[in-house]
C-alpha positions as CSV (number, residue, x, y, z in Angstrom):
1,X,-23.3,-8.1,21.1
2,X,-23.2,-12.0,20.3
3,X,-19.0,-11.9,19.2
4,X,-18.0,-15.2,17.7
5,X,-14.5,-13.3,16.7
6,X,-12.2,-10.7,17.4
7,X,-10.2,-9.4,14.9
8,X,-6.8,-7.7,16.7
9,X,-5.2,-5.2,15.1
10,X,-2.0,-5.3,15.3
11,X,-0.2,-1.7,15.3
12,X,-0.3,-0.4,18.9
13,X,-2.4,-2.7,19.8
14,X,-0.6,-5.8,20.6
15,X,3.2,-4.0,19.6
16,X,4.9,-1.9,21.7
17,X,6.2,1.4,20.4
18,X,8.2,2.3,23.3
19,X,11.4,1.0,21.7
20,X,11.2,3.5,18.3
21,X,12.2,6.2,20.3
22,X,14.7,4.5,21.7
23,X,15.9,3.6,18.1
24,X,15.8,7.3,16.8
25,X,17.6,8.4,20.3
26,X,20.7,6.3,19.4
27,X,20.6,7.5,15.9
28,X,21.1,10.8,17.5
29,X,17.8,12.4,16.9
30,X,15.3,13.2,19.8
31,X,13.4,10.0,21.5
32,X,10.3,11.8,20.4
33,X,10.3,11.1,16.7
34,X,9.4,7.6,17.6
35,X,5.6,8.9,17.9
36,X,6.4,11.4,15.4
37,X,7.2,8.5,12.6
38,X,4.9,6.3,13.5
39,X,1.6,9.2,13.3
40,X,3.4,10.3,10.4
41,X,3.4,7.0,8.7
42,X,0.1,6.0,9.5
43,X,-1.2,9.4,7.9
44,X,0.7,9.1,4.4
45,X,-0.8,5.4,4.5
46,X,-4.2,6.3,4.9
47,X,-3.6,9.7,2.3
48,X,-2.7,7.0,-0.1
49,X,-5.6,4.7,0.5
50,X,-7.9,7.8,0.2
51,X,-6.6,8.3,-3.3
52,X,-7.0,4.7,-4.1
53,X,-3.1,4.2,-4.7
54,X,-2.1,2.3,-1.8
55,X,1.3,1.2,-1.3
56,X,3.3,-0.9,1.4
57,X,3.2,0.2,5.0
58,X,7.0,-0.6,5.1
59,X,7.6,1.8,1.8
60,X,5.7,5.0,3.0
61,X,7.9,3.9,6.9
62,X,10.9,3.8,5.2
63,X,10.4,7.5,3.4
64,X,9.1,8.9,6.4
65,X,11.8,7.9,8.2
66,X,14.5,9.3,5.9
67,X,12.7,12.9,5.8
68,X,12.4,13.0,9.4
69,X,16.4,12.2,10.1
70,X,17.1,14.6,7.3
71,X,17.2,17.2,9.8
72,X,20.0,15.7,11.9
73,X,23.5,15.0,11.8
74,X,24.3,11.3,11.9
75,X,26.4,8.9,12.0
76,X,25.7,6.8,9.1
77,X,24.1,7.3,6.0
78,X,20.7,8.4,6.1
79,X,19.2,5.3,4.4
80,X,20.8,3.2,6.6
81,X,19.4,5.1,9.3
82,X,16.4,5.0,7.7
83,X,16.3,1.2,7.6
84,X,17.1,0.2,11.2
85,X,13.8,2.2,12.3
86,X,12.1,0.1,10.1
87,X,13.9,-3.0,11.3
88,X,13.0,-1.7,14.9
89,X,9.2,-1.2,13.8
90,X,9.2,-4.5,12.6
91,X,10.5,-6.5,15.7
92,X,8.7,-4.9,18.2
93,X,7.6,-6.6,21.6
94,X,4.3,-7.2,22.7
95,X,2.9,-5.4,25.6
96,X,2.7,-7.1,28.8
97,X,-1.2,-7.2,29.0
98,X,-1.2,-9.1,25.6
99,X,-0.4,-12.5,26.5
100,X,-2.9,-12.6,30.0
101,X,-5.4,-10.7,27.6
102,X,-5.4,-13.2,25.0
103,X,-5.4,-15.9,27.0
104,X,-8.5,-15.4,28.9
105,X,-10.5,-14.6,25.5
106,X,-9.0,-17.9,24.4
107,X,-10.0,-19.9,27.2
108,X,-13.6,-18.2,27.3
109,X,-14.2,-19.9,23.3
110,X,-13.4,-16.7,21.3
111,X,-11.8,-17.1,18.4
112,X,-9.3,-15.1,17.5
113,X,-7.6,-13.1,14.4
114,X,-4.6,-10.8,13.9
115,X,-4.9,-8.5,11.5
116,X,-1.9,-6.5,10.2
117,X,-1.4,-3.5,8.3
118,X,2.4,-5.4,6.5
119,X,2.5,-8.5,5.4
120,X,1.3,-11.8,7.5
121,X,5.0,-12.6,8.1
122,X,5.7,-9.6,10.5
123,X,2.5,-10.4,12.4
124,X,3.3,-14.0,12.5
125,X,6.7,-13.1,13.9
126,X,5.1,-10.9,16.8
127,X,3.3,-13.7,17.9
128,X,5.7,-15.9,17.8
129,X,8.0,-14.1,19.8
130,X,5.4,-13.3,22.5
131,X,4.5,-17.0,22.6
132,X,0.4,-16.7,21.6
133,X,0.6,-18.0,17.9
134,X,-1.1,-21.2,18.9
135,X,-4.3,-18.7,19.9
136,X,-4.9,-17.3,16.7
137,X,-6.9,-19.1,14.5
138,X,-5.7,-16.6,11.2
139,X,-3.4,-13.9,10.5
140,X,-4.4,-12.2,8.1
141,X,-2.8,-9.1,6.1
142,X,-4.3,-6.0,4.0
143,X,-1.3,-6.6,1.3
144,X,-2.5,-10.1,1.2
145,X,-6.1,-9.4,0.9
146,X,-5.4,-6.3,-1.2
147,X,-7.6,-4.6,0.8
148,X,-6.8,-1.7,2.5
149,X,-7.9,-0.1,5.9
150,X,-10.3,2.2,7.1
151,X,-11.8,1.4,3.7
152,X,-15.3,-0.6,5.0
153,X,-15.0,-2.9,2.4
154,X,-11.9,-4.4,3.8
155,X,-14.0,-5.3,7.2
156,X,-16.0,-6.9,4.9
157,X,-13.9,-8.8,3.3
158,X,-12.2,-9.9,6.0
159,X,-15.1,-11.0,8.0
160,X,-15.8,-13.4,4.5
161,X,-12.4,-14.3,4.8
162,X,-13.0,-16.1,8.1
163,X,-16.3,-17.4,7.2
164,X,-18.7,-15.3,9.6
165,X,-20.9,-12.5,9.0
166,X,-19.7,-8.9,9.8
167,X,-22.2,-8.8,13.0
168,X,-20.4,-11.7,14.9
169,X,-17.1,-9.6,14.3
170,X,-15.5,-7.2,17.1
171,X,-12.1,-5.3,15.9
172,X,-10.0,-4.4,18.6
173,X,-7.7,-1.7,18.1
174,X,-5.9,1.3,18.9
175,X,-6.5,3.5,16.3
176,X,-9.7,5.5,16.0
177,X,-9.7,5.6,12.2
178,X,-9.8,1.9,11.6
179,X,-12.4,1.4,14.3
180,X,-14.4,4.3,12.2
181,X,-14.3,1.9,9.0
182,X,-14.6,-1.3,10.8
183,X,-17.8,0.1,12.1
184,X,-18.7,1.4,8.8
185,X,-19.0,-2.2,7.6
186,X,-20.7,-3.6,10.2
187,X,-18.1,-5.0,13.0
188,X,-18.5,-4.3,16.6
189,X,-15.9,-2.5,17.7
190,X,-13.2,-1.9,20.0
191,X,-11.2,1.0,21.2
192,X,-7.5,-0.1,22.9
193,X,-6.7,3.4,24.8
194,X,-3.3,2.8,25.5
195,X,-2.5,6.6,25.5
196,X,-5.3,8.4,27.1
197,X,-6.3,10.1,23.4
198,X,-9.9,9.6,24.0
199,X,-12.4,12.4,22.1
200,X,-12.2,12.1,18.3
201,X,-15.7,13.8,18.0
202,X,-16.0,12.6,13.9
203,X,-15.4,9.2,14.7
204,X,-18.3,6.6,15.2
205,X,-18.2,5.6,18.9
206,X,-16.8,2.1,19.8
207,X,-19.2,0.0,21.5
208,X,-16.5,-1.1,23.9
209,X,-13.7,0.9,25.3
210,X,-10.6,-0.4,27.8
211,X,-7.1,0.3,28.7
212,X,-5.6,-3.0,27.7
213,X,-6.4,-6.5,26.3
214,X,-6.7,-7.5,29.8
215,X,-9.4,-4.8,30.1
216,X,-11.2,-5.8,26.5
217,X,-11.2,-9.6,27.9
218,X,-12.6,-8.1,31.2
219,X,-15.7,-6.1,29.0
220,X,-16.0,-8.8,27.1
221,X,-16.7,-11.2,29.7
222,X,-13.9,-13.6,29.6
């Protein structure tokens, strides 16, 4: 692989979920529906882009979340319940492996994109808070393209969008499916296994696999 750029994808890749359970906990709903809302969120997304009538990430969270806490007793109403896990999604932390991760791709030449499934704002924000916007040459955004993942086109796109072809792309990221479209329109790609969820058979195989960023810097050379 010659990589000029790699594209990070944001979700779960650079933000921590830990603190959605959290958030549901102290709603008063089991700490597990953090993973529950987020798969579940990620599924309706992608169900929408299949039928070619995407909507925002933040609309299909905030519906989600509100069907989920349904099935509790709370203390507040349920849309204001609903909100603060979307207000909680949307100021994650980074994980600690981020900023040393980034760093070294940095300093090897790399440049470097994020690429979020919301709008550039709540990526820019991440970044900001971890300290690492300076290392990113674009953030870029699906809503702002209008371009929607795992659709291969959108790989596409964005490799246009940053002036290289597709083959001196790598997409890092934790989730199987986007790697599948990314690799569909001709990135390299990169599998994040934060959670040990390895064996998705149907998927195309990424051409690189690690743990952390720390690890992808490490394969990549850096």
């Amino acid at each position: 692989m010659a990589i000029h750029t790699v594209v990070i994808s944001v979700n779960d890749t650079v933000s921590d979920l830990d603190p959605l359970g959290r958030r549901f906990a102290a709603l008063g709903a089991p700490p597990e529906l953090g993973d529950v809302w987020y798969t579940a969120t990620f599924h309706q997304y992608v169900a929408l882009v299949a039928a070619d009538d995407p909507t925002s990430f933040g609309e299909v969270g905030l519906a989600v979340a509100r069907r989920l806490l349904s099935r509790f007793c709370l203390e507040m109403d349920l849309d204001a319940a609903a909100a603060l896990v979307l207000r909680c999604y949307l100021q994650l932390p980074a994980h600690p492996d981020v900023v040393p991760g980034v760093l070294a791709m940095r300093t090897a030449g790399l440049e470097l994109v994020a690429l979020s499934t919301e709008g550039p704002h709540v990526a820019e924000g991440l970044l900001q808070r971890t300290g690492i916007s300076a290392y990113f040459d674009h953030v870029l955004s699906v809503e702002e393209m209008l371009r929607w993942q795992p659709v291969p086109e959108t790989y596409r796109h964005l490799a246009t969008a940053v002036d290289r072809p597709p083959h001196e792309l790598l997409i890092a990221s934790a989730q199987p499916w986007d790697l599948h479209g990314a690799a569909l329109g001709g990135l390299s790609t990169a599998y994040i296994d934060r959670h040990g969820r390895r064996g998705f058979s149907y998927f195309r195989e990424p051409d690189v696999v690690a743990t952390d960023m720390i690890g992808l810097a490490t394969a990549l050379g850096c």
